[in-house]
C-alpha positions in Angstrom: 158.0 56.8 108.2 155.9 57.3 111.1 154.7 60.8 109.7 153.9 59.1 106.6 151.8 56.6 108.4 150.3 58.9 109.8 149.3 61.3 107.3 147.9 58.1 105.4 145.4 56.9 108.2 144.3 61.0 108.1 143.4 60.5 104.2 141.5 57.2 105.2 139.5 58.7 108.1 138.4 61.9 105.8 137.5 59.0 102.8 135.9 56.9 105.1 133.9 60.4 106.6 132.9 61.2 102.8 131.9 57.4 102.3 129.6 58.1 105.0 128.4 61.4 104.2 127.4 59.7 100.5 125.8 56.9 102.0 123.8 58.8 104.4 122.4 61.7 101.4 121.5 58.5 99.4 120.0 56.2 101.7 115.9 55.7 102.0 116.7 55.7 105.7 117.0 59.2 105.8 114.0 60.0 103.5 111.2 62.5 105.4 108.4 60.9 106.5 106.8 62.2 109.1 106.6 65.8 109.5 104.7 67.7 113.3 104.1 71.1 114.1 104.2 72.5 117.4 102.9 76.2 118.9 99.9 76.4 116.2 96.5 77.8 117.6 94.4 78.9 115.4 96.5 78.1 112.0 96.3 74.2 110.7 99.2 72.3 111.1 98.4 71.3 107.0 98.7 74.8 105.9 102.1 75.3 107.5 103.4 72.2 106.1 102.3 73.2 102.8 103.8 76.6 103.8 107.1 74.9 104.3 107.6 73.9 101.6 108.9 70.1 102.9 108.0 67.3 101.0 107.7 63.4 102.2 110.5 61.7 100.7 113.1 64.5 100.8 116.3 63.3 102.4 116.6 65.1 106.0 120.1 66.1 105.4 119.1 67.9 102.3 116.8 70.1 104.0 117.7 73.9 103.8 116.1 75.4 107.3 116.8 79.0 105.9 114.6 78.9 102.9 112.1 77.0 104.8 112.0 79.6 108.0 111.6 82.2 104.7 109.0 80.4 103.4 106.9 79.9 106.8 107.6 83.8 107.8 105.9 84.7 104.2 102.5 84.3 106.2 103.1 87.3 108.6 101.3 85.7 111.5 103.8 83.1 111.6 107.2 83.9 113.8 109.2 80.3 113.9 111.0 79.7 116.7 112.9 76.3 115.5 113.3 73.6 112.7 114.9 70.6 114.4 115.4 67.3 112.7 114.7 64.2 114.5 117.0 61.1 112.6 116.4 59.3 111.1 113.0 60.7 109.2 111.3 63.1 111.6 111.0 67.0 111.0 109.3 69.1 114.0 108.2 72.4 113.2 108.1 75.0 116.0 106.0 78.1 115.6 104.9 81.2 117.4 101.4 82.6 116.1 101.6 86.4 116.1 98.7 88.1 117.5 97.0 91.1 116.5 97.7 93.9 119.8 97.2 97.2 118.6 96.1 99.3 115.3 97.1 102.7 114.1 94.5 104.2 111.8 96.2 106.0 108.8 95.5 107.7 105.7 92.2 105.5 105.4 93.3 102.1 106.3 93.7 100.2 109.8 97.2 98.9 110.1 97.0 96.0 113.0 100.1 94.7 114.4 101.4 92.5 117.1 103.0 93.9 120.6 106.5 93.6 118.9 104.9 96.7 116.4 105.2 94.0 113.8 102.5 94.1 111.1 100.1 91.7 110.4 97.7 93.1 107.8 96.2 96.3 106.6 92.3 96.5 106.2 89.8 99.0 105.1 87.5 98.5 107.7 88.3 98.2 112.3 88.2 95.0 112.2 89.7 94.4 115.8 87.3 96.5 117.9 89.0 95.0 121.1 92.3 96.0 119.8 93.4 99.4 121.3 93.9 102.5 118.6 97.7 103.7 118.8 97.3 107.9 118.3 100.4 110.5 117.5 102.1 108.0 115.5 104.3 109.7 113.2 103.8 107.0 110.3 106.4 107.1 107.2 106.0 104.0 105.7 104.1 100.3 106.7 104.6 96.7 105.2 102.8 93.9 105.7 105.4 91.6 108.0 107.8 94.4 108.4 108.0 96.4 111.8 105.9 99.7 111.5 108.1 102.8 110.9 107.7 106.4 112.6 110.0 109.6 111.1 110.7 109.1 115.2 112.6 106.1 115.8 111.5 106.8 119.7 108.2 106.2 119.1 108.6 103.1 118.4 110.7 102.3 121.4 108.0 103.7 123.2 104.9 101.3 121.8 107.1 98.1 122.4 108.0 99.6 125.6 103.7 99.8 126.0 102.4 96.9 124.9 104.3 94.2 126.1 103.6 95.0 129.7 99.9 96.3 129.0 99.5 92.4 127.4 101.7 91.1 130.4 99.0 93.1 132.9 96.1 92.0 130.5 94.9 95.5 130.6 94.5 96.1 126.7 90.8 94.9 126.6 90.0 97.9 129.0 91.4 100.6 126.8 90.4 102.4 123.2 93.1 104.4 122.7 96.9 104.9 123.3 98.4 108.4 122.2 102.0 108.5 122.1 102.5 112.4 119.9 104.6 113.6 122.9 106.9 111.2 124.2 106.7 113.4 127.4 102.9 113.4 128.0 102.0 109.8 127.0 98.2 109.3 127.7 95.5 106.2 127.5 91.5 106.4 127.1 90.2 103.6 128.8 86.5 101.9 127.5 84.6 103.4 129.9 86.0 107.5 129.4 88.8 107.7 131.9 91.8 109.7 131.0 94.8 108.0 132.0 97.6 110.1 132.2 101.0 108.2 131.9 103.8 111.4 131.6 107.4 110.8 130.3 108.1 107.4 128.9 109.9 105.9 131.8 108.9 102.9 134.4 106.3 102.3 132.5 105.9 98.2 133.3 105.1 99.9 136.8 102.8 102.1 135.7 100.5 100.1 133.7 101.1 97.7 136.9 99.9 100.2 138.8 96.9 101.2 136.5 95.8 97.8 136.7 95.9 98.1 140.7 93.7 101.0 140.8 91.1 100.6 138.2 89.0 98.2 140.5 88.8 100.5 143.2 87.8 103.4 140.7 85.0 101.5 139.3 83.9 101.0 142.5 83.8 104.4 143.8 82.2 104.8 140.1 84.9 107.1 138.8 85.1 105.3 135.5 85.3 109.3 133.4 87.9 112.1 134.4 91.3 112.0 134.6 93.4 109.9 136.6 97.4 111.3 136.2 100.0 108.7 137.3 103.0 110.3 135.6 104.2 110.5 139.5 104.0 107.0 140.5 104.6 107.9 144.1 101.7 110.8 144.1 98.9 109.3 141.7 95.8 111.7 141.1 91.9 111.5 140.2 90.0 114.4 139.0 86.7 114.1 137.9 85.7 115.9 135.0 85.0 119.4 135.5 80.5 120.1 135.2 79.2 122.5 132.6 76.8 124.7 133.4 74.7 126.2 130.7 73.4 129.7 131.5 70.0 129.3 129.4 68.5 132.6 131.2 68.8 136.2 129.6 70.7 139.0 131.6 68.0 141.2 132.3 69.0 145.0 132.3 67.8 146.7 135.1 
């Protein structure tokens, strides 16, 4: 009897719960109306509702966050860090702007991309001069809003293991180019000429750190060209360019 009883108030709770359940996907109450987006910059919080995909007067519960993460991520600058729901009628939107950090330049085109190596877009023309130029890379294939690919998985290791720290250091507005064709002998050109050279593709948050540390006192001794090696963080060297001399004078025979 008393398992009976039991088993009976079970069925009653789980009705009442679906009651509930119905009530709540029916009810006005829970009908979108106000809808906010956090973490935008330069894109307007309009567009990325739009984007969305959410309409006023959806019912919150209904909402499928999957589809409308998909739908946000279809604009590759957009990385979406949450969609919360604030009950009764409240959606917040919280977004990451992606930001263009590096290009490769390949077969024609000017692939840009973030410091995660995801890309953004693919133009014709450079047109994110203050964007460093990634060299050596071994391209096989790009997307728009995919991450790029190499026929050496290491290589791109080594460019997230780059850029993060060079945006970290805030050192990617002094240099032009980053060449990473031998994993071993990893070198930067910096704006102004100077050969940077970084070695194997190890510590290298410290050495970026410590390019960062040293490129004051270099400007001010005015050794902005030559080469400055670093791939021994404990031994770091400068070597100015080597002069040319031109012989313009004829050997005279005697």
């Amino acid at each position: 009897m008393a398992r009976s009883k039991g088993r009976n108030l079970v069925y009653i709770l789980l009705f009442a719960v679906v009651i509930t359940f119905l009530f709540l996907i029916g009810s006005r109450i829970f009908e979108v109306k106000d809808i906010t987006v956090t973490g935008n910059q330069k894109l307007n919080s309009k567009i990325i509702i739009k984007l969305s995909g959410i309409i006023a007067g959806q019912n919150i519960f209904k909402l499928n966050t999957k589809n409308i993460k998909n739908n946000l991520e279809s604009n590759p600058y957009v990385r979406v860090i949450s969609i919360q729901r604030r009950l009764p009628s409240q959606v917040n939107i919280i977004i990451l702007e992606r930001k263009s950090a590096a290009v490769i330049e390949y077969l024609g085109s000017y692939i840009v991309m973030d410091q995660e190596g995801f890309i953004l877009e693919v133009n014709k023309q450079l047109l994110q001069p203050s964007s460093p130029i990634i060299s050596g890379m071994k391209m096989i294939a790009f997307h728009v809003g995919q991450k790029v690919q190499s026929s050496d998985p290491y290589q791109v290791k080594i460019l997230d293991d780059l850029l993060i720290p060079i945006y970290e250091c805030d050192i990617a507005g002094m240099l032009s180019e980053i060449n990473i064709d031998e994993p071993n002998n990893i070198y930067f050109i910096t704006r102004e000429g100077l050969q940077v050279m970084m070695g194997q593709a190890n510590e290298l948050s410290y050495k970026i750190s410590l390019l960062k540390s040293m490129i004051p006192e270099l400007r001010r001794q005015g050794k902005t060209s030559g080469i400055l090696d670093i791939s021994a963080i404990n031994c770091p060297v400068y070597k100015p360019l080597p002069d040319i001399k031109i012989n313009s004078g004829v050997n005279k025979k005697k």
